[in-house]
C-alpha positions in Angstrom: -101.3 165.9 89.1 -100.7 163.9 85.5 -101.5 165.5 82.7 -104.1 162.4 82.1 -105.5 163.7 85.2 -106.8 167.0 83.5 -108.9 165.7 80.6 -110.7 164.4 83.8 -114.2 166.6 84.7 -113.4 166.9 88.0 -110.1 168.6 86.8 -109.8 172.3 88.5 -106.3 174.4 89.3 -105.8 178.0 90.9 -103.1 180.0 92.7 -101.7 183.3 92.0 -98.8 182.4 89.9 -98.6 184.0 86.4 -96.2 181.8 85.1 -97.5 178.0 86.9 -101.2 179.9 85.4 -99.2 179.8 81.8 -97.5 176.8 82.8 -100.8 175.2 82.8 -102.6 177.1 79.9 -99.6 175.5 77.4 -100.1 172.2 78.8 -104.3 171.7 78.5 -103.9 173.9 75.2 -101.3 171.0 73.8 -103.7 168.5 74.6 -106.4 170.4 72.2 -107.5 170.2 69.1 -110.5 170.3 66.3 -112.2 167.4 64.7 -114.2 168.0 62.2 -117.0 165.5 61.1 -120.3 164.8 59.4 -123.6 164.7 61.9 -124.7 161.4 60.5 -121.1 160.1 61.4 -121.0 160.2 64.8 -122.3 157.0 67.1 -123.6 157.0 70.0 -122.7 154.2 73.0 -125.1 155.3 75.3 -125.0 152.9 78.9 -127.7 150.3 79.0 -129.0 150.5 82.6 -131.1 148.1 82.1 -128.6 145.0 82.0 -126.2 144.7 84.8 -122.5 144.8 84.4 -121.5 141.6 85.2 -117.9 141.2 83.9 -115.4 144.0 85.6 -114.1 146.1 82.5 -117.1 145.3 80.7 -120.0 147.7 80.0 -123.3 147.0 78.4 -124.2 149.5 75.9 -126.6 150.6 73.2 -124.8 151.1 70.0 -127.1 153.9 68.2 -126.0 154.7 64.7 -128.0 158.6 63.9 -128.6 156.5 60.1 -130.4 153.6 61.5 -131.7 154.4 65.4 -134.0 151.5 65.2 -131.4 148.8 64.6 -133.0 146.1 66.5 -129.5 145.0 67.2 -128.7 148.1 69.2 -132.0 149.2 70.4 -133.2 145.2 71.9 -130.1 143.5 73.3 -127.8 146.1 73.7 -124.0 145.6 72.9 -121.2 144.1 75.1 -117.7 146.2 74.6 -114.8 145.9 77.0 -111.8 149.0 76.8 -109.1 145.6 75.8 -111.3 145.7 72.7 -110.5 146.8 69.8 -114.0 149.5 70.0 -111.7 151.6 72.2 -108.6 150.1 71.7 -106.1 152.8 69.7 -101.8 152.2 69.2 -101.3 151.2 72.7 -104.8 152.3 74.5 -104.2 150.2 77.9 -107.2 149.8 80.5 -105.2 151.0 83.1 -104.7 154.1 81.7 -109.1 154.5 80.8 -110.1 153.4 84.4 -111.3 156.7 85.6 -113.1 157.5 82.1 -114.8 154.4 82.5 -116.0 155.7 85.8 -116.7 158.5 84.7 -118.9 157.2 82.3 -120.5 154.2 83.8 -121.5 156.8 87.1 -122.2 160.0 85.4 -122.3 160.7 81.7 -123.2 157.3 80.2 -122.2 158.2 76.8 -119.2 157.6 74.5 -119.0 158.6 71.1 -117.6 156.4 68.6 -116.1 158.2 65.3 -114.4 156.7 62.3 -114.2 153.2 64.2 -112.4 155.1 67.6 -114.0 155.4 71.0 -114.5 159.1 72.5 -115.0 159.3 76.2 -117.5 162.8 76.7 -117.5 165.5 79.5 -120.2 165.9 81.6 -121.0 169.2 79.8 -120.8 168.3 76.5 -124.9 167.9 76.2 -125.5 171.9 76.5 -123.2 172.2 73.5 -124.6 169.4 71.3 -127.9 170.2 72.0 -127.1 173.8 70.7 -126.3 172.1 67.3 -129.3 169.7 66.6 -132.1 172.1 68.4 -132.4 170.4 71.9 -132.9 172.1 75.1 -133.0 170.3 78.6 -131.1 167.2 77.5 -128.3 167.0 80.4 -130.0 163.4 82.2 -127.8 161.0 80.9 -130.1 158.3 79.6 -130.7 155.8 76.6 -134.1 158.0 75.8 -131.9 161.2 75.6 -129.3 159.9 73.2 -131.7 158.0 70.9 -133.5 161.7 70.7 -130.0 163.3 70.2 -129.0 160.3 67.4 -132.6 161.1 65.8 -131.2 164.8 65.2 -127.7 163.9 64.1 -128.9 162.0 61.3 -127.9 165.1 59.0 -125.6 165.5 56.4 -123.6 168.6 58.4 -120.8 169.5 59.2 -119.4 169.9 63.2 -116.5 170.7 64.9 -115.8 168.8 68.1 -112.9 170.1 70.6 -111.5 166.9 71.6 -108.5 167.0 74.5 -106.2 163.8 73.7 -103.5 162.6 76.5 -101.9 158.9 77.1 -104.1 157.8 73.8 -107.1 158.6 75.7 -109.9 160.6 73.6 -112.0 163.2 75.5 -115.0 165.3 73.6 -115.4 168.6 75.9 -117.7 170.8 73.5 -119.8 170.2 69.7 -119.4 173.5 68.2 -120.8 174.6 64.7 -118.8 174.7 61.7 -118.2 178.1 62.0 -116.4 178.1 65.1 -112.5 179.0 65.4 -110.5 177.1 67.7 -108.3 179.9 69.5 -105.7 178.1 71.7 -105.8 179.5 75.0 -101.9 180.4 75.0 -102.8 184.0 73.7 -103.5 184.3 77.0 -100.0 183.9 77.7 -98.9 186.4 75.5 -101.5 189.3 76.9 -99.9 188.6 80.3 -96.3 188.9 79.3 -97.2 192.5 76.9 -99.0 193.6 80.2 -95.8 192.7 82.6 -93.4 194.7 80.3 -95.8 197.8 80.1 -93.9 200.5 82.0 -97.5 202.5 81.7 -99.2 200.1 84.5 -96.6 199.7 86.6 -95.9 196.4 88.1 -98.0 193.0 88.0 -99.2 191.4 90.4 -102.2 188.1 90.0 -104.4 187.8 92.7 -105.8 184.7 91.6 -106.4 182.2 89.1 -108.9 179.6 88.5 -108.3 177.0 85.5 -111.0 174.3 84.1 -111.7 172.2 81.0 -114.9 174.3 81.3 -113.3 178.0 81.3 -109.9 179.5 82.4 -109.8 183.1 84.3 -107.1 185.3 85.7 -107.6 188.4 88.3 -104.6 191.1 87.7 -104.0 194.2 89.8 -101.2 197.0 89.5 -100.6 198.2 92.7 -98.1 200.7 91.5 -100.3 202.2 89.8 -102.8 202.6 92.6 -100.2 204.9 94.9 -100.1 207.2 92.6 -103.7 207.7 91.6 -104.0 208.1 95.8 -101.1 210.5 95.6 -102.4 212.3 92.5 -106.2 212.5 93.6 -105.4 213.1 97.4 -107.7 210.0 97.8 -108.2 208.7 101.2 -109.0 205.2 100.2 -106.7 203.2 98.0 -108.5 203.0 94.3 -106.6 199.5 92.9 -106.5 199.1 88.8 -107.1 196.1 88.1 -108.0 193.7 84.8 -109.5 190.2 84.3 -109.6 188.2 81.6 -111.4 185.1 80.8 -111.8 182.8 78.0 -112.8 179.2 77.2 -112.3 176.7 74.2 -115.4 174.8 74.9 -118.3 176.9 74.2 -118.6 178.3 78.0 -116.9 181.8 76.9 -115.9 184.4 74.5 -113.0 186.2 75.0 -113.9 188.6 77.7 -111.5 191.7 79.2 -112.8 193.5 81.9 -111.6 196.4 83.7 -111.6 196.6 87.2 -111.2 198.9 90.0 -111.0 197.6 93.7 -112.0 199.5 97.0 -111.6 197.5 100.3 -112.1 193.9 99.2 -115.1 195.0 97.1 -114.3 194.6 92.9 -116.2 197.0 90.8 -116.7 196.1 87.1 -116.3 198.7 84.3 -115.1 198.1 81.2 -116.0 195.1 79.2 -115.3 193.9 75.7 -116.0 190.6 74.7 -115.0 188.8 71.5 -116.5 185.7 69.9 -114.8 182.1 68.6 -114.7 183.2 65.2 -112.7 184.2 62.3 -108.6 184.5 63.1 -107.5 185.9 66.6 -104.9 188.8 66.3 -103.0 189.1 69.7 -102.2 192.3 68.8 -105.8 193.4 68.4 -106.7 192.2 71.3 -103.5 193.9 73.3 -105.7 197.5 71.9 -109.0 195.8 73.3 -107.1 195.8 77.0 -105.7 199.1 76.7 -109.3 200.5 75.6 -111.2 199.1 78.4 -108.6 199.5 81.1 -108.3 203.1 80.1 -111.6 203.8 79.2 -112.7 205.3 83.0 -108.8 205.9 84.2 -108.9 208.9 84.5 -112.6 210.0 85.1 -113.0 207.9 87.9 -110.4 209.5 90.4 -111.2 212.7 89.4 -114.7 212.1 90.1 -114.0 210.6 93.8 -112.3 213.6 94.5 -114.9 215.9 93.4 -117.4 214.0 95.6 -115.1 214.7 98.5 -116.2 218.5 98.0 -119.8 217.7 97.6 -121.4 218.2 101.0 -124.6 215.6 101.8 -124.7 217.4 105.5 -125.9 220.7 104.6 -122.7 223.1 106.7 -125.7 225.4 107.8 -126.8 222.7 110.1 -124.2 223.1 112.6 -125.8 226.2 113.9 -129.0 224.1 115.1 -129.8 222.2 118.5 -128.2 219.0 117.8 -131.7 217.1 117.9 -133.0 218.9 115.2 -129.5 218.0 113.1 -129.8 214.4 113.8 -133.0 213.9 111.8 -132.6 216.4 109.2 -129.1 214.6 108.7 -130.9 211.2 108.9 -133.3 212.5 106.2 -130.6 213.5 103.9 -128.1 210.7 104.1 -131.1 208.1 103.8 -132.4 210.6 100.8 -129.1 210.0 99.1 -128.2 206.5 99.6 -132.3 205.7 98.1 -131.5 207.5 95.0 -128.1 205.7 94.1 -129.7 202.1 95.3 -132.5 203.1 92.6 -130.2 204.8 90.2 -128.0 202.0 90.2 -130.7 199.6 90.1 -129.5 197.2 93.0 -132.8 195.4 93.0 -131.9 194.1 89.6 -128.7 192.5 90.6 -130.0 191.1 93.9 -133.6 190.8 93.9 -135.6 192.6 96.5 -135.3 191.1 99.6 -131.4 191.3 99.4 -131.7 195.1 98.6 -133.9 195.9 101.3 -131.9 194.5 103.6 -128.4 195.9 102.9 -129.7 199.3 102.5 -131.5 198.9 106.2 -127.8 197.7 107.3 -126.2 201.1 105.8 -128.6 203.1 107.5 -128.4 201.4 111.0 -124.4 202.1 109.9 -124.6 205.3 110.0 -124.0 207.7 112.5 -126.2 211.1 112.2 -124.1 212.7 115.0 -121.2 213.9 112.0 -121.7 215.4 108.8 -121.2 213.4 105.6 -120.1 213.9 101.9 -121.2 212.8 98.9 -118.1 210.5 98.8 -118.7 209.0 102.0 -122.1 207.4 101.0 -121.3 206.9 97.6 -117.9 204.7 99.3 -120.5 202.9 101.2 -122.0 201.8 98.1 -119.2 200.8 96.0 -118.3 198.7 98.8 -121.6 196.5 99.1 -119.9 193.4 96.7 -117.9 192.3 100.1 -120.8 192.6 102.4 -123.5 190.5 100.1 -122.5 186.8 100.8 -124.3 183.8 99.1 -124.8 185.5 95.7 -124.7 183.2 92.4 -121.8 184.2 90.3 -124.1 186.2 87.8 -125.5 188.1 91.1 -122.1 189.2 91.9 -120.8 190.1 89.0 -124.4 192.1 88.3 -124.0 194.0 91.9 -120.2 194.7 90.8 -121.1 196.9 87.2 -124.1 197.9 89.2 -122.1 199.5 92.1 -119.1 201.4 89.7 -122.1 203.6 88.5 -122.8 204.9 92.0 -119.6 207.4 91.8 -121.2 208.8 88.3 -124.8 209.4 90.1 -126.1 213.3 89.7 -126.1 214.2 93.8 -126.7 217.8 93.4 -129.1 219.5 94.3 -131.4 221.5 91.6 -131.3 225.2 91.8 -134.5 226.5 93.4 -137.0 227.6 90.4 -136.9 231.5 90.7 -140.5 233.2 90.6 -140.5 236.1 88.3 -143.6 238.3 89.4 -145.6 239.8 86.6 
């Protein structure tokens, strides 16, 4: 893939390479940078659908200047601009090079923006952040309606910040952000990872994946290392993986966010989280503490609590001495008692909705077998592993059910003391 090729929308990379993920990182965070402009400077060329195309290269548009939207010039006849002209045209812009912009535009965005005389192809997402700046919700259907609208709110005498990607003389505006905004290069990413690969505290790296956009870029870590000798420490008999993500964007679609994780099975628990805004300078360092805070925040209580569950006894030991019938359902009782309370503690209904929690908590039951006796860490395991059972969940679902699921080890299963009666 050309590096053209990722100022496209349809641009998306992943693996589990650190260094191709930092590879890539450098090269979309060399192609970005900040312009900063007045409101009232910015021009729309929004597609006129209502005159066919007839010449190949050549689009009919309407030319909307936010100072004068009525411009009977613009608003009646529409304007005729071709990428040879000198509208888009920039050093040596060639139309071979603009082909799938031009597509891009003509089939799904229909708007360019023209700044200080120069063409400005847009991303498809780029209404959700200008519509953030002028005080417009629901403005995503590309048409001429919306961007007169938009041009009628630009006609201010304000300062923006556009993040504009720029490869092969081609101009690409991804995000409008406000003049407070600081542009923080992605490549800080780079430096987290390599801090984290030459801490002899975690042990060693290893990514499990990677997923890189113009929209957002993330990155899954795990130290496996680490996670034989919590087993070996705690006498676990699961393995408990450590594990961190970290996500960030340059186009409005995320702060800085570090999240600790822990994994069980192929189920990822959330725990920690800090998040950090675009604003103000970014100190690596700082954010180098941020990771070690939330990735040590529950390393050690976590474990420790796991293994005290293992002690905690759901299947009263008393049991045993009763016909087996009678042990069954007052084993049933207790083990559907139990996995109620953390579903409610928890609040699973909140991350899936109702229907979903009803029926993954008839599945665990059907699960079960009331022949054997259970601990507390038993059901409480079943629980943390519910992320890799629930399929067809929106992102926000799953990353809901995976905070929601690291509080079921931290649940209070015991049983209150019997009140004694004091006779008078």
């Amino acid at each position: 893939m050309g590096k053209k090729e990722m100022l496209l929308d349809s641009f998306s990379k992943s693996g589990n390479s650190v260094e191709e993920f930092k590879r890539t990182i450098t090269e979309l965070s060399d192609m970005t940078s900040v312009l900063r402009v007045n409101m009232s400077d910015v021009l729309l060329c929004s597609k006129n659908d209502f005159v066919e195309d007839k010449e190949e290269g050549k689009t009919n548009v309407f030319l909307i200047n936010p100072k004068n939207i009525w411009d009977e010039t613009a608003t009646k006849s529409g304007t005729t601009f071709s990428l040879n002209s000198a509208f888009l045209r920039h050093d040596s812009f060639k139309k071979a090079d603009a082909m799938d912009f031009l597509d891009e535009f003509t089939k799904k965005n229909k708007l360019i923006l023209k700044i200080n005389g120069k063409g400005y192809f847009t991303s498809d997402a780029l209404p959700k952040t200008l519509g953030s700046r002028i005080g417009l919700t629901g403005i995503s259907k590309p048409c001429v309606e919306r961007d007169l609208h938009i041009a009628s709110r630009l006609n201010k005498n304000e300062p923006i910040k556009l993040v504009v990607r720029y490869q092969d003389n081609i101009r690409k505006v991804f995000a409008t952000m406000s003049n407070l905004y600081a542009y923080v290069p992605q490549t800080f990413m780079c430096d987290i990872l390599d801090a984290i690969n030459t801490d002899e505290k975690l042990g060693k790296m290893e990514c499990t994946s990677w997923f890189i956009t113009n929209e957002f870029s993330e990155i899954y870590l795990e130290f496996p290392e680490k996670a034989k000798e919590i087993s070996d420490a705690y006498k676990l008999t699961d393995d408990l993986i450590p594990g961190l993500y970290l996500c960030t964007s340059d186009t409005g679609n995320s702060s800085i966010l570090i999240r600790a994780t822990w994994r069980m099975k192929n189920s990822k628990l959330l725990f920690g989280e800090s998040r950090r805004k675009h604003m103000g300078s970014v100190d690596t360092s700082k954010l180098l503490e941020e990771v070690e805070k939330v990735f040590f925040a529950e390393y050690v209580s976590l474990p420790e609590k796991l293994c005290d569950l293992m002690l905690q006894d759901i299947t009263d030991p008393t049991w045993s001495k009763i016909p087996e019938k009678a042990f069954i359902a007052k084993n049933e009782v207790a083990v559907k008692g139990t996995l109620k309370k953390i579903f409610n503690e928890i609040d699973v209904v909140g991350a899936i909705g109702k229907k979903n929690e009803k029926e993954i908590f008839e599945q665990l039951v059907d699960e079960n077998d009331y022949v054997i006796s259970y601990t507390a860490y038993d059901i409480v395991k079943q629980v943390m592993t519910l992320p890799e059972r629930c399929s067809g969940l929106t992102e926000a679902s799953k990353c809901a059910l995976g905070k929601a699921c690291a509080k079921a080890p931290f649940v209070d299963l015991q049983k209150p003391e019997p009140k004694k009666v004091v006779l008078t």
